[in-house]
C-alpha positions as CSV (number, residue, x, y, z in Angstrom):
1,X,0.0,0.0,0.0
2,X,2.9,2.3,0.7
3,X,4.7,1.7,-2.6
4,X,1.1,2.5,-4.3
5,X,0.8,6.0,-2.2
6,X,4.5,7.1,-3.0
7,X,4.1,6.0,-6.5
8,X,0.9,8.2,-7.2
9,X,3.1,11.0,-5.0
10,X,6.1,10.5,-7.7
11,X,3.9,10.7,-10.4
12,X,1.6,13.4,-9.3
13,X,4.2,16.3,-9.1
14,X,5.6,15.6,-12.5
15,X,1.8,15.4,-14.4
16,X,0.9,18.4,-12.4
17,X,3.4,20.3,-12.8
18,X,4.0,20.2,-16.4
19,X,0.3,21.2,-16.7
20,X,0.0,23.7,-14.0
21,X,3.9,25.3,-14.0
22,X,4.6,25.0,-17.9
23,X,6.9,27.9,-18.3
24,X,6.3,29.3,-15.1
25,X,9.5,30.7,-14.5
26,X,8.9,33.2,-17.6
27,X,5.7,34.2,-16.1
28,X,7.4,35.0,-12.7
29,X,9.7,37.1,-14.2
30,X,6.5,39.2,-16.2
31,X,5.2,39.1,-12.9
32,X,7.8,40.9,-11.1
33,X,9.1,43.4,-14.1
34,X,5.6,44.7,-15.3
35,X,4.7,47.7,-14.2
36,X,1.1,47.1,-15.8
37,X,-1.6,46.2,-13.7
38,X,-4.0,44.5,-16.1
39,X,-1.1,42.2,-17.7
40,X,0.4,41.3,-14.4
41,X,-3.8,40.1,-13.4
42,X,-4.1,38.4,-16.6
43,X,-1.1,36.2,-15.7
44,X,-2.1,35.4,-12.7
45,X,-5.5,34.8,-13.6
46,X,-4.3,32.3,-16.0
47,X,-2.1,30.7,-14.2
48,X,-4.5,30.3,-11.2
49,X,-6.9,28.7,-13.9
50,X,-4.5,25.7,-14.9
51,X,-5.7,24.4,-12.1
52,X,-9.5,23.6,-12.8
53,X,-9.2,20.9,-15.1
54,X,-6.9,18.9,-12.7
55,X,-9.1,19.6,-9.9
56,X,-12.4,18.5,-11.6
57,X,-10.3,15.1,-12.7
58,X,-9.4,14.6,-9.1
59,X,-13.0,15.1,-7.6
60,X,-14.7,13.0,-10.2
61,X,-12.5,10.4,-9.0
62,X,-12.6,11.0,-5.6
63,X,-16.3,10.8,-5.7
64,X,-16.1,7.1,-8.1
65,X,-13.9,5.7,-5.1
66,X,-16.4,7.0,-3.0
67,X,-19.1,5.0,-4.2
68,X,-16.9,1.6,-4.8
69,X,-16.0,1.7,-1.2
70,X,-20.2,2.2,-0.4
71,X,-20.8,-1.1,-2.5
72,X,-18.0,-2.7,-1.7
73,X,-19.1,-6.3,0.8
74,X,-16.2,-4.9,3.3
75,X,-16.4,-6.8,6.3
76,X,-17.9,-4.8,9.3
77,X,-15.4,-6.5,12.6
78,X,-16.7,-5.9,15.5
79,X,-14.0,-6.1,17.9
80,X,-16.1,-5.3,21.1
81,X,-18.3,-8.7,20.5
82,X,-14.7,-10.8,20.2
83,X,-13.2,-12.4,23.3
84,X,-10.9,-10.3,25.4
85,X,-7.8,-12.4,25.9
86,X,-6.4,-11.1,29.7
87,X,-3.1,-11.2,30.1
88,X,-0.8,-10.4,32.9
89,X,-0.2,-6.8,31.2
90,X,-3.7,-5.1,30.7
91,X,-5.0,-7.1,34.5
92,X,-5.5,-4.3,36.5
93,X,-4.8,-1.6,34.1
94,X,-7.8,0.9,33.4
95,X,-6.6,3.2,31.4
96,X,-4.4,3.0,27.4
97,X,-1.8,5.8,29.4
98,X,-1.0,3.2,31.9
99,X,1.4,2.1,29.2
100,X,4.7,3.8,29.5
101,X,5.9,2.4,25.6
102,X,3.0,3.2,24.1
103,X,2.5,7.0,25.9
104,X,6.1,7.5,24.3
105,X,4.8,5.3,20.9
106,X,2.3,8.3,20.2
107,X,5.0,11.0,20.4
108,X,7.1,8.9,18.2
109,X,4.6,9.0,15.6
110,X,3.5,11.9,16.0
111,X,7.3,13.4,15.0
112,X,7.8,10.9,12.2
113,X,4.7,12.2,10.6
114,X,5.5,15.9,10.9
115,X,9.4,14.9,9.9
116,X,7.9,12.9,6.8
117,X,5.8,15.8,5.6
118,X,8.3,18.4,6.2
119,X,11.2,16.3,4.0
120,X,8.6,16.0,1.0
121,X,6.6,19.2,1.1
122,X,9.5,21.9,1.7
123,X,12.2,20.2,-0.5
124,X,10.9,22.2,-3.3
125,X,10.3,25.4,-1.9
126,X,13.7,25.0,-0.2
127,X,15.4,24.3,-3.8
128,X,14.5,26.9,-5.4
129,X,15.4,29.2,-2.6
130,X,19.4,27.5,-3.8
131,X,18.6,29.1,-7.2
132,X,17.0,26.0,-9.1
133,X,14.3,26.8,-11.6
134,X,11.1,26.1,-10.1
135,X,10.2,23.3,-13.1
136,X,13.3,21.7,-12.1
137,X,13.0,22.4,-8.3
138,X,9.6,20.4,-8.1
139,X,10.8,17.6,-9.0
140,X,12.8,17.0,-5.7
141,X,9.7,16.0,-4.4
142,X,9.3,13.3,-6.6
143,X,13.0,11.9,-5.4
144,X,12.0,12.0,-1.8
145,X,9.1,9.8,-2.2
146,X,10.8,7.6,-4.6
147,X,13.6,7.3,-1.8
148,X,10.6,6.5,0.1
149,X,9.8,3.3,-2.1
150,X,13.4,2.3,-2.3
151,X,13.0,2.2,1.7
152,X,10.0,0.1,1.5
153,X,10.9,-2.4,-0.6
154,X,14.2,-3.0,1.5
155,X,12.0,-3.2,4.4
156,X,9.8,-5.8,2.5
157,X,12.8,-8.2,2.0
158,X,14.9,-7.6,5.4
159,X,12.2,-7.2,8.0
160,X,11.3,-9.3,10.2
161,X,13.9,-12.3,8.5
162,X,17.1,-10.5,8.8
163,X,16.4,-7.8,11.1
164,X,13.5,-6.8,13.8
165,X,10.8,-3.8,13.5
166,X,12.6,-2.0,16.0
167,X,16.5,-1.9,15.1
168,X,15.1,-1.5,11.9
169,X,13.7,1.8,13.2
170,X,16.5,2.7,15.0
171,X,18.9,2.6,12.2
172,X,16.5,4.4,10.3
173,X,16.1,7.3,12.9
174,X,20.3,6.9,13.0
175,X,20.2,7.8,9.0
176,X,17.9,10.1,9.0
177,X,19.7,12.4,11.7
178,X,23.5,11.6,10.2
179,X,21.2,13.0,6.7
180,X,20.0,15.8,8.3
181,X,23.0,17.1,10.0
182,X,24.7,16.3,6.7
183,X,22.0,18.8,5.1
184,X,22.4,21.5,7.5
185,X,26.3,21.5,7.5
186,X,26.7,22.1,3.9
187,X,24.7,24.3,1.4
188,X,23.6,25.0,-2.1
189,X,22.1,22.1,-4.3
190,X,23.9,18.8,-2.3
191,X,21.9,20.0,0.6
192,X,18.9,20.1,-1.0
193,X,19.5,15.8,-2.5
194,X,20.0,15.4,1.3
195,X,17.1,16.6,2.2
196,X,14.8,14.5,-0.7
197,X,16.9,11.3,0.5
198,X,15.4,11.7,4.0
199,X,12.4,10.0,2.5
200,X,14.6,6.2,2.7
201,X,14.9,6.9,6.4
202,X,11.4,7.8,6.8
203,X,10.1,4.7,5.0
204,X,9.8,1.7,7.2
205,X,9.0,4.4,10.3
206,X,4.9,4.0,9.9
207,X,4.6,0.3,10.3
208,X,7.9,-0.4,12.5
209,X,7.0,2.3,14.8
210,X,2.6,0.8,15.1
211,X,3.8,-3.0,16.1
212,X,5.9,-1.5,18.5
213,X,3.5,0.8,20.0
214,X,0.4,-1.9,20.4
215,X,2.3,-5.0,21.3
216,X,0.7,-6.6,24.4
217,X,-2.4,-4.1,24.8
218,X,-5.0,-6.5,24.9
219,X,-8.4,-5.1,25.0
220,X,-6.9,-1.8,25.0
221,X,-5.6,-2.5,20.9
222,X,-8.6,-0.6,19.6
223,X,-8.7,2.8,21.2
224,X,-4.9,2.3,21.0
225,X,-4.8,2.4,17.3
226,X,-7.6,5.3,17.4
227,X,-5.1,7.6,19.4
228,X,-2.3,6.4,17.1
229,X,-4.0,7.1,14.0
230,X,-4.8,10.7,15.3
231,X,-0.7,11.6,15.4
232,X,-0.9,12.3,11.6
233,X,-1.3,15.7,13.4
234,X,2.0,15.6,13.2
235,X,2.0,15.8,9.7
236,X,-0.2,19.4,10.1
237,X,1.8,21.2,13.1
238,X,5.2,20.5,12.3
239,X,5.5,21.7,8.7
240,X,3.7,24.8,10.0
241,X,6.5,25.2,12.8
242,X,9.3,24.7,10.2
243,X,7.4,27.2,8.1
244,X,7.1,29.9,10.9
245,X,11.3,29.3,11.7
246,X,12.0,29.3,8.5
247,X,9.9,32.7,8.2
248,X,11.6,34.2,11.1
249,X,15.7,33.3,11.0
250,X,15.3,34.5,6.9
251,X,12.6,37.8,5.8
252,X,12.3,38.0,9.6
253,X,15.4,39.6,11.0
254,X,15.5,42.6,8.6
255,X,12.6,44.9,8.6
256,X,12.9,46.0,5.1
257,X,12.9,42.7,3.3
258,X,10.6,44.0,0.4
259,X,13.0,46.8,-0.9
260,X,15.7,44.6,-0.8
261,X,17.1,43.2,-4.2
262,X,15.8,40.2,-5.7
263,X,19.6,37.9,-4.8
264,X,19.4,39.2,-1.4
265,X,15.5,37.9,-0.8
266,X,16.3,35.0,-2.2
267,X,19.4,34.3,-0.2
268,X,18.1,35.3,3.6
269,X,14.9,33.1,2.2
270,X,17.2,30.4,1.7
271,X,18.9,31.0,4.9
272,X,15.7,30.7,6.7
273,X,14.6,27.6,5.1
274,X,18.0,25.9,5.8
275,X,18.6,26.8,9.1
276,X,14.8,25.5,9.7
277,X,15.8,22.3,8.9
278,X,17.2,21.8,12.8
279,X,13.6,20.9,14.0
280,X,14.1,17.6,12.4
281,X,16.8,16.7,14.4
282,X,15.6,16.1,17.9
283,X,12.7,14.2,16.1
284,X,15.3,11.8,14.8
285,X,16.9,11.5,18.2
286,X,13.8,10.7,20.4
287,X,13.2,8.4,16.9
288,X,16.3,6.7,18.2
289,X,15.8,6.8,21.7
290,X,12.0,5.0,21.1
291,X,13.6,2.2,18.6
292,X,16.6,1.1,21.2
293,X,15.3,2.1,24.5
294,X,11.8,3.5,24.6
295,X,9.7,0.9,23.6
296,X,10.7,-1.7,26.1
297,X,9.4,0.6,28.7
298,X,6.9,-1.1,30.6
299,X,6.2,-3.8,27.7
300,X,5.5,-7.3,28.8
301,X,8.3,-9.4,28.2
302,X,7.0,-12.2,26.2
303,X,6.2,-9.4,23.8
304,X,8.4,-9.1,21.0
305,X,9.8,-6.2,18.9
């Protein structure tokens, strides 16, 4: 299912973009020369309306799905009806946060998800602020999730036969900081491939970090998934938190920004957007810490990882 996702994510940007950004980069510079108010809105105007045709595609789809998964005979399980099998970990326990490793499983996910999003949704954004045209820049995205696949289908062949979910996560929260850092510490278009090949560490996160989190919960397994399920959050704060850093260390800390030339926008933009890139890094470490340490907390020990 993952290799479907990131392969519709792969393709998407490159369809889309050579529909909606065909020589965008002649239109931005129009944009920012014209002194003409009615050319400068025509552009725009037509440029906003590339994407109506692609939209209208997407929703007629959308609502076919909609009505295959309506007819579909999908089984309806009904976990409450099942047995409750009580073990020696859930006797006793009232409450899902009784369970120190699966507290700490939430947050976990909860950072992979924002550090995910951030690695495929600002690599572009962040390229071009290097100096790379945007109809080359938006393709980075595409490499990131295609890094993503390359992670998956190692993942397929090594997990669990030659390694276990959770050192599996932990050298994948060991990569992704060592690409990170690597990322931060050097500049111009190598950082930005850095950046995009954060999607292979992300990869096998999701379904090593779920296993880990719900082994040995028992009757508590459903609401458990519920509140796991809900840390895609993560995927909404954290790319606005890197946005609003990136904002402030670049534009923000001269007061004139607009009447500034275009090369020094562009470089206290990219600036910004580099230095940002440090919020990843203490999600990779508590990554880490969850993968080798975390997860054993309070877990029953014929539980395995």
């Amino acid at each position: 299912m993952g290799i479907c996702n990131k392969t519709a994510g792969i393709l998407s940007p490159l369809i889309l973009g050579a529909i909606v950004l065909k020589n965008v980069d002649s239109i931005k510079d129009t944009v920012a020369t014209t002194t003409d108010s009615v050319v400068k809105a025509g552009l725009l105007n037509e440029l906003a309306g590339r994407v109506i045709v692609p939209y209208i595609i997407i929703a007629i789809v959308l609502a076919a799905l909609a009505l295959w998964v309506k007819y579909s005979p999908l089984q309806n399980i009904d976990t409450d009806q099942e047995e409750q099998h009580v073990n020696d970990a859930t006797h006793g326990k009232t409450s899902i946060f009784q369970f120190p490793y699966f507290v700490m499983g939430i947050i976990t996910l909860f950072l992979y998800a924002g550090c995910e999003v951030i690695a495929g949704d600002t690599v572009a954004l962040y390229a071009m602020s290097t100096g790379i045209a945007t109809n080359k820049a938006i393709v980075f995205t595409s490499y990131t999730l295609f890094s993503m696949v390359v992670g998956y289908l190692i993942g397929i062949a090594l997990i669990p036969k030659t390694i276990s979910q959770s050192r599996a996560l932990g050298i994948s929260a060991v990569i992704g900081f060592l690409l990170a850092m690597t990322a931060i510490m050097i500049k111009g278009t190598a950082s930005v491939y850095f950046i995009s090949l954060l999607g292979f560490a992300n990869a096998i996160m999701w379904p090593a970090i779920w296993p880990l989190a719900l082994g040995g919960l028992g009757k508590f397994t459903k609401i458990a998934s519920a509140l796991l399920v809900m840390c895609i959050a993560g995927c909404a704060v954290l790319p606005l938190l890197y946005g609003k850093i990136a904002d402030l260390l670049g534009p923000g800390t001269v007061e004139n920004f607009q009447q500034l030339s275009a090369e020094a926008q562009r470089h206290l933009v990219f600036s910004g957007r580099h230095t940002a890139y440090w919020i990843v890094v203490p999600c990779y470490i508590w990554i880490a810490f969850y993968a080798f340490k975390g997860h054993k907390v309070g877990r029953p020990a014929e539980v395995g990882d």
